[in-house]
VMD Tcl script that draws the C-alpha trace (Angstrom):
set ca {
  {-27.45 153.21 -36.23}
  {-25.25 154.12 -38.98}
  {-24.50 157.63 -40.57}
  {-27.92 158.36 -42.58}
  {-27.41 161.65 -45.02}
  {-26.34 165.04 -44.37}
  {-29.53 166.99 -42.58}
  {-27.38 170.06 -42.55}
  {-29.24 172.56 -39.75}
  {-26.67 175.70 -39.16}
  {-26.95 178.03 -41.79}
  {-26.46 180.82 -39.23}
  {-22.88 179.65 -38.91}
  {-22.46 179.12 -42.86}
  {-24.44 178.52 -46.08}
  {-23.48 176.69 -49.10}
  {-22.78 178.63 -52.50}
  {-25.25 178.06 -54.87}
  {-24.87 177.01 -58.51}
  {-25.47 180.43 -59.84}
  {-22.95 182.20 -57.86}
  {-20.37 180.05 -58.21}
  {-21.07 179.79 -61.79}
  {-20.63 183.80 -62.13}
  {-17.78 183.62 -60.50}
  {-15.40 181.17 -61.89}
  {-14.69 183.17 -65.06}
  {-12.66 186.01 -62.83}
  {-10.22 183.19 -61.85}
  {-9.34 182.38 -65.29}
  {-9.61 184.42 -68.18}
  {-11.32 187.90 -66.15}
  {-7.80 187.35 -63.99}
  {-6.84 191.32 -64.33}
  {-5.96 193.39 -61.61}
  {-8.42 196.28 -61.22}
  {-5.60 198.71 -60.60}
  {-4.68 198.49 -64.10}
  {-5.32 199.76 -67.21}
  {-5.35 197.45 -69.79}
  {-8.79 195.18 -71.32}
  {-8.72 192.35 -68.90}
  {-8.22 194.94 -65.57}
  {-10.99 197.34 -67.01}
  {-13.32 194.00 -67.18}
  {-12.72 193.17 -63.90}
  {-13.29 197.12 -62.56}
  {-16.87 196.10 -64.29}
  {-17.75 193.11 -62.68}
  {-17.00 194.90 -59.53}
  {-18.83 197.71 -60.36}
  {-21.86 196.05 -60.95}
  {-21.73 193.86 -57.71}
  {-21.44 197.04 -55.74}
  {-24.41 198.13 -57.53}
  {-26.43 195.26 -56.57}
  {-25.38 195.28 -52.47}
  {-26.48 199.01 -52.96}
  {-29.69 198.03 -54.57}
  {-30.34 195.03 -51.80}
  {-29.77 197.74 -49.00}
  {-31.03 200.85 -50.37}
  {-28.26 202.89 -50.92}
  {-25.31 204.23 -53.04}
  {-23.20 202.55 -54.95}
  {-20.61 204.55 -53.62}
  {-21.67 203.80 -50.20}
  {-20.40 200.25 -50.33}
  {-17.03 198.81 -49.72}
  {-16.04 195.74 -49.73}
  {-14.06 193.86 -47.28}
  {-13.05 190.41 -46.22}
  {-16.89 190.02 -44.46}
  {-18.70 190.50 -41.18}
  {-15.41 190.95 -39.00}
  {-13.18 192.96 -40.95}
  {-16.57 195.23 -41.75}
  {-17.36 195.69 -37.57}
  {-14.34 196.43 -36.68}
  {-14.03 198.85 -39.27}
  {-17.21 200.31 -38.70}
  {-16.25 201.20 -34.82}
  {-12.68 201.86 -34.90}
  {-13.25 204.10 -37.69}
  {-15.71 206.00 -36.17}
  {-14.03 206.18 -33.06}
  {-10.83 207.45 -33.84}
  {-11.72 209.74 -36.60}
  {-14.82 211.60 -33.86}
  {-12.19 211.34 -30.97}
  {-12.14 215.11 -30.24}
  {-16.09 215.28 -30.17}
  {-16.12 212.16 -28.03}
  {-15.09 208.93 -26.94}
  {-18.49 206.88 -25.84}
  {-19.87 204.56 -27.34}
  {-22.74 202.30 -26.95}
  {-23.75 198.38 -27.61}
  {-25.51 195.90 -26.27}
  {-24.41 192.73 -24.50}
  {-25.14 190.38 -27.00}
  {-23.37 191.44 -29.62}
  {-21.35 188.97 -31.47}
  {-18.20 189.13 -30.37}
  {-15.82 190.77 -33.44}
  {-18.31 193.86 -32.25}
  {-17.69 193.23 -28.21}
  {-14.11 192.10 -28.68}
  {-13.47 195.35 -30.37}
  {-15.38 197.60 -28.53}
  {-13.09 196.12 -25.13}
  {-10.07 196.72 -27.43}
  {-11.42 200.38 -27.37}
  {-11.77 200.28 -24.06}
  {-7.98 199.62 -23.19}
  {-7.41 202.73 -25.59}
  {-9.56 205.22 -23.52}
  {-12.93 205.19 -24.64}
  {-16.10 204.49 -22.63}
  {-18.25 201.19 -23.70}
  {-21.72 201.16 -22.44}
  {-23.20 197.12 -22.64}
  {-27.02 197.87 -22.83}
  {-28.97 194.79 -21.15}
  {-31.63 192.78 -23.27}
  {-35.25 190.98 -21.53}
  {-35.62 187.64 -21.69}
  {-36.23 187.41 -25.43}
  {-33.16 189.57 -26.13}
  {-35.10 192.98 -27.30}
  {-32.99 196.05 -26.79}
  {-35.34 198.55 -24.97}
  {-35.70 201.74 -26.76}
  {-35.61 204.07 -23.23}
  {-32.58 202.13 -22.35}
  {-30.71 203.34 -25.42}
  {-31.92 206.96 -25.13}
  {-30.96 207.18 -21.16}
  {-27.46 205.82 -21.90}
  {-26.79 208.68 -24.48}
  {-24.56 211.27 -23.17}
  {-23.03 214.16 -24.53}
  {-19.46 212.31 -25.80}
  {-21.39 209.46 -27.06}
  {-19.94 208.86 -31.29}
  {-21.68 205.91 -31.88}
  {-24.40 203.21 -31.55}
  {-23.21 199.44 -32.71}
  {-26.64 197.52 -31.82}
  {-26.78 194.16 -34.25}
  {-29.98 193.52 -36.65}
  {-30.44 190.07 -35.23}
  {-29.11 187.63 -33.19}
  {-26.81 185.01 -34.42}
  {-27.38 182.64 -31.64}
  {-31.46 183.39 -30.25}
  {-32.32 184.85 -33.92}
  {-34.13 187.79 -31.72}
  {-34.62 191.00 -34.67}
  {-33.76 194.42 -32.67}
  {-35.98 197.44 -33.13}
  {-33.91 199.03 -35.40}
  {-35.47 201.57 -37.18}
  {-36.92 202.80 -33.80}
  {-33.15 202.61 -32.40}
  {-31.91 204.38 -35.14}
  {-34.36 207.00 -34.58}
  {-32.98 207.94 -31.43}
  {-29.46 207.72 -32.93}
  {-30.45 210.51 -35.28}
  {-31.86 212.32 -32.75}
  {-29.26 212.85 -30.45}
  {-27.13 213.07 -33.59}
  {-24.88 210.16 -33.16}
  {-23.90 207.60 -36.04}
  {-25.74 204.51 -35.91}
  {-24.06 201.15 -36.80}
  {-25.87 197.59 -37.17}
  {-24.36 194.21 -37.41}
  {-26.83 192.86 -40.20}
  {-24.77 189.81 -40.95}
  {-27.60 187.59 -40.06}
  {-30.59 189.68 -41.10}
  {-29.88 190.16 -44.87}
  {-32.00 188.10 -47.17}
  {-34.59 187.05 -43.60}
  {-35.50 190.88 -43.55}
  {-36.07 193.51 -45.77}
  {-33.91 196.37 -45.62}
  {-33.62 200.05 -46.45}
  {-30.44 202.08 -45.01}
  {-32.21 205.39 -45.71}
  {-35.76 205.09 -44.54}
  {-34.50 203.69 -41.60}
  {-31.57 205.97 -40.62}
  {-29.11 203.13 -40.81}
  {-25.31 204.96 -41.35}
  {-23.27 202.12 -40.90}
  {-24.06 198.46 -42.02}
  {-22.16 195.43 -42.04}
  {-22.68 191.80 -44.17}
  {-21.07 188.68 -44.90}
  {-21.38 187.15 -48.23}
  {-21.61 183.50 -46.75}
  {-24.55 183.98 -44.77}
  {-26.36 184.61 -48.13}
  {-25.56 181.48 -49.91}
  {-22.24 183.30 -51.06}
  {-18.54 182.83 -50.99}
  {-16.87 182.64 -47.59}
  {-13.93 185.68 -47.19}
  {-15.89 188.36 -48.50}
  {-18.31 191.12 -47.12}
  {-19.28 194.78 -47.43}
  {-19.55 197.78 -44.99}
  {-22.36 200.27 -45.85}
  {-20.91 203.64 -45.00}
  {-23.62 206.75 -45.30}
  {-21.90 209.27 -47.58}
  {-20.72 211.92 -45.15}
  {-19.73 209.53 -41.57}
  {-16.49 210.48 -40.07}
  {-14.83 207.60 -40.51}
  {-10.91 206.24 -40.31}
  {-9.26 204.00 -42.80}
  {-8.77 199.81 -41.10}
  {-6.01 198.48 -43.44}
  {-3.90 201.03 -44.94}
  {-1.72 200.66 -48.32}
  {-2.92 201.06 -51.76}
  {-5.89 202.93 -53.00}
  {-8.34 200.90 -53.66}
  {-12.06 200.71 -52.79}
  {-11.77 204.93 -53.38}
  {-8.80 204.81 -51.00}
  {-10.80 203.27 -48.21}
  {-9.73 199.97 -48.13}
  {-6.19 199.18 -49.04}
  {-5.77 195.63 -50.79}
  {-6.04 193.86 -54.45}
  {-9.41 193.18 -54.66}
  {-10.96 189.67 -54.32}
  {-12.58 189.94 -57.73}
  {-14.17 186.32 -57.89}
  {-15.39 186.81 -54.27}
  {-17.22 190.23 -54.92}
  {-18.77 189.06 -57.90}
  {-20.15 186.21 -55.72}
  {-21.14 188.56 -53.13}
  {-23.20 190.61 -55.76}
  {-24.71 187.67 -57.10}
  {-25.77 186.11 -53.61}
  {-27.34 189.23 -52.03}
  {-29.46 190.03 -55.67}
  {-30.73 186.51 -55.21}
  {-31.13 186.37 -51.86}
  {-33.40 189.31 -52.03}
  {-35.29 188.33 -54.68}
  {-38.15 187.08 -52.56}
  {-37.51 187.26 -49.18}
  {-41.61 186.94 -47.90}
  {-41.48 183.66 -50.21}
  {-38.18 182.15 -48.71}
  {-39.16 182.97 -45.19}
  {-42.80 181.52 -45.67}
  {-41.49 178.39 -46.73}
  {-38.50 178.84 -43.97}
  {-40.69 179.52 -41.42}
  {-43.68 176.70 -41.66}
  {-40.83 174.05 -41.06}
  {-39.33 175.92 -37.88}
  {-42.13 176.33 -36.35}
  {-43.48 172.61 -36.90}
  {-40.13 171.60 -35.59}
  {-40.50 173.88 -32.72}
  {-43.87 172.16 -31.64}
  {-42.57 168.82 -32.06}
  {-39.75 169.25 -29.83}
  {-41.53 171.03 -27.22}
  {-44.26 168.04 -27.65}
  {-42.16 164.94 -27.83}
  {-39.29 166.39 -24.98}
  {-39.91 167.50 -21.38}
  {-38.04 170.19 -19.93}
  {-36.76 172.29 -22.83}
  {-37.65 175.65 -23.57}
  {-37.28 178.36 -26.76}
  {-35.16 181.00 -26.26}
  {-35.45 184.20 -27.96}
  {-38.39 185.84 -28.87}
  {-41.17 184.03 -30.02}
  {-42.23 186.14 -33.77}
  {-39.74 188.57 -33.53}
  {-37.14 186.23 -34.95}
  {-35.21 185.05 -37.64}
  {-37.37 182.68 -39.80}
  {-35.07 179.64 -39.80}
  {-33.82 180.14 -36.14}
  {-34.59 177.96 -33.83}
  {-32.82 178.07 -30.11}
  {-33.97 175.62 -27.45}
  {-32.67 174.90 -24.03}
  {-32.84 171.45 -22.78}
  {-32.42 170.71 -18.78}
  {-29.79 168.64 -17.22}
  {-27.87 168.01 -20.40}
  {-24.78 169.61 -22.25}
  {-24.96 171.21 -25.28}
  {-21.57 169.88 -26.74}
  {-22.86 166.03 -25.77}
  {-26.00 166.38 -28.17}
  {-24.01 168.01 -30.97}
  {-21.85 165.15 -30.75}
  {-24.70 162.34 -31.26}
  {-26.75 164.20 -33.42}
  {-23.77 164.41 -35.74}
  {-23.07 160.52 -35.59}
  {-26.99 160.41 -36.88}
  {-25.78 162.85 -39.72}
  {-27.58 165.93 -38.13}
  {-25.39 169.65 -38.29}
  {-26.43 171.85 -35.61}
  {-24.84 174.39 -33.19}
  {-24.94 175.63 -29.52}
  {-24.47 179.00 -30.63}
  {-21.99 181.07 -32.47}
  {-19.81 179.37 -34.67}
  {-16.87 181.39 -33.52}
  {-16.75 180.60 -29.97}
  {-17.58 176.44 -30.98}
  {-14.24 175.67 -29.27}
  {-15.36 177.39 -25.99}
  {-16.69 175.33 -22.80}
  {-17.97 178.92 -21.61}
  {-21.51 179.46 -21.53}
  {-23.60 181.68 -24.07}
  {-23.01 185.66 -23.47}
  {-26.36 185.76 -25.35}
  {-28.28 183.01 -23.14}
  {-26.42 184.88 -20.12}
  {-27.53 188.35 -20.61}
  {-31.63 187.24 -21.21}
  {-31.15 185.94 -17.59}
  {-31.09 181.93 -18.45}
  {-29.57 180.32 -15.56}
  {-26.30 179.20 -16.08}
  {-26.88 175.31 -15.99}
  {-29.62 175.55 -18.48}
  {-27.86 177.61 -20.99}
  {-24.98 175.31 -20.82}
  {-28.11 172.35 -22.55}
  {-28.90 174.70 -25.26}
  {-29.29 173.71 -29.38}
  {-29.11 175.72 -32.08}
  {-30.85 174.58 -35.30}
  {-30.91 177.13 -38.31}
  {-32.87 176.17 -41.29}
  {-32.13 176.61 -44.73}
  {-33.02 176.43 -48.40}
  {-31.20 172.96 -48.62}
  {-34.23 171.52 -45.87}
  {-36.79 169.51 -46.44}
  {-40.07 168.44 -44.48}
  {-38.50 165.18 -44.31}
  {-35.74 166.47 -42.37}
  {-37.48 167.89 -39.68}
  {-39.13 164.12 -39.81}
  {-36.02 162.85 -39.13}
  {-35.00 165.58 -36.53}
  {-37.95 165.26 -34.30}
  {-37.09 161.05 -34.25}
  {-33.33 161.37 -33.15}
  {-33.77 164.18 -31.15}
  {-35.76 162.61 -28.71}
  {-33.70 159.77 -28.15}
  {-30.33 161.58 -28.18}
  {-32.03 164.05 -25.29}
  {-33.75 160.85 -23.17}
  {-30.08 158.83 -23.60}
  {-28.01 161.86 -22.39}
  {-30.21 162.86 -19.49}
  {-30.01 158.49 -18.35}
  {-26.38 159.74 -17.62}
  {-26.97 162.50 -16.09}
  {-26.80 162.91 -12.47}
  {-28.46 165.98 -12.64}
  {-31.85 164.52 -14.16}
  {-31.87 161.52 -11.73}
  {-31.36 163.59 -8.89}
  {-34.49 166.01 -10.58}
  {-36.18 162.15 -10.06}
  {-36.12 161.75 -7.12}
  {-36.32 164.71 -5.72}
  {-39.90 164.83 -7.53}
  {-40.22 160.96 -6.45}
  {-41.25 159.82 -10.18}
  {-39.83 160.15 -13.80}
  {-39.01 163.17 -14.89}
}
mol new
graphics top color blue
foreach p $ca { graphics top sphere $p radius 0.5 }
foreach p [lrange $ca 0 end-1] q [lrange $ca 1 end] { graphics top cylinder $p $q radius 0.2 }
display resetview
């Protein structure tokens, strides 16, 4: 069987840019060129534009205007986020706490902290991935600075507790920090209501331009400059501004907010008739994460006695994208950190399938899914020594 078209099924690692953004943004690479550092027409125009995009991430999250800053997206915004806090709250304290499926610019730089003296606890997850509230509160001590706990999963699509998290945050009076990178236009979100003081986003996830992002910052946090130079971004974030990418950003959160209990309906009806078709037409797989509390287009499912890597392979020669997890760690023979820490056995995390849904899917695709699929599954597990010793072990087909 030849190539058939694109079914493209791993938004969580990227989204296209829609018309509309793009459109808004190609006039600040040509004639709304201006630096805003300047003062002439053309530099004050583009000071506007950016302006008004900060004005709509506010709006999307509930905040300030001058609460947001933009950076280069969900990396650059993390490790912001807990460096900054770190080192400028070093003489109150030098714990701080995360959990152990974070993705991994937050866990990376939270070991990076480690080497420098401070104290990292990893807060464990159950077997959907939920953070337990009474975990977080017993692992509070009195040098803990902050709480980095992410909005939702990137891999298992699990959403975290966060207001409740938060909660306890504010109690103890500690800053509280999510990775939201996933979470913004799936879930509805307001910093204030729910105690959020540090937030972090990635234009790309949101049908925007890839190399830019924002970091919410509560007016008031004790926080440290990342990238030091000139003064823009109120002296926060040195760096000529990516004018054409911030505009996009603006544009993609507004409409990704729009209507997000419209998008995730629609989202959500074809996951979960994809979800019951694999589990019907494929023995031995499983869903991980949790079952409602999850991202409306995530879908992660563990298939026995197979790699991963093998079925991304065929399912691309039948024109299907799709993931085993985080799109970072692709390269990586190493099993999930996320699978890992809900307790999947090793083996069995090593045959899991990430499949994130998107605006650009159809019910035809999940048509065509749910007929390769099968077959890709039944042809890898023929090779597999692992299923036929399964066989006869039970003495019959498994």
């Amino acid at each position: 069987m030849g190539k058939q078209r694109i079914i493209y099924m791993d938004h969580s690692a990227t989204t296209y840019t829609k018309k509309d953004v793009v459109d808004v943004m190609l006039p600040y690479f040509t004639n709304h060129f201006g630096n805003p550092s300047s003062i002439y027409s053309i530099a004050r125009e583009s000071k506007q534009a950016i302006d008004s995009a900060r004005s709509k991430v506010a709006k999307a999250l509930g905040a300030q205007p001058d609460e947001i800053y933009f950076t280069s997206g969900g990396s650059e915004s993390d490790n912001w986020a807990i460096k900054g806090v770190a080192y400028a709250n070093r003489k109150r304290g030098n714990h701080i706490i995360t959990t152990k499926i974070e993705h991994h610019a937050v866990i990376h730089t939270c070991q990076f902290l480690e080497k420098e003296g401070f104290a990292v606890t990893y807060l464990p997850v159950d077997r959907y991935g939920l953070v337990d509230p009474s975990d977080l509160e017993k692992a509070i001590t009195e040098k803990t600075i902050l709480i980095s706990i992410m909005y939702a999963n990137n891999e298992i699509g699990t959403i975290e507790p966060i207001q409740e998290l938060a909660a306890i945050a504010q109690k103890h009076k500690v800053y509280f920090h999510t990775d939201a990178v996933q979470a913004i236009g799936n879930v509805s979100i307001d910093v204030k209501s729910q105690n959020i003081d540090l937030l972090s986003l990635s234009a790309h996830k949101f049908y925007g331009p890839k190399g830019v992002g924002a970091l919410y910052i509560r007016n008031g946090i004790r926080i440290e400059n990342l990238i030091h130079g000139g003064g823009q971004e109120r002296k926060k974030r040195a760096g000529t501004e990516n004018i054409a990418g911030i505009v996009g950003c603006g544009k993609a959160i507004e409409l990704a907010t729009a209507d997000i209990s419209g998008h995730n309906a629609r989202i959500q009806v074809m996951r979960d008739r994809l979800l019951r078709g694999i589990l019907e037409k494929i023995p031995h797989a499983r869903l991980n994460g949790h079952p409602t509390k999850r991202l409306p287009g995530n879908l992660n499912v563990s298939f026995e006695f197979i790699e991963g890597e093998s079925m991304l392979l065929w399912l691309d020669d039948e024109g299907i994208c799709a993931s085993t997890g985080s799109a970072c760690t692709s390269g990586s023979l190493e099993p999930s950190h996320v699978l890992l820490a809900t307790g999947l056995p090793v083996e069995i995390s090593h045959g899991s399938l990430r499949l994130t849904l998107g605006d650009v899917n159809t019910e035809a695709d999940i048509d065509v899914v749910l007929e390769v699929l099968p077959k890709v599954v039944s042809k890898l597990r023929d090779m597999s020594p692992l299923y036929q010793k399964e066989a006869k072990d039970r003495g019959c087909n498994v």
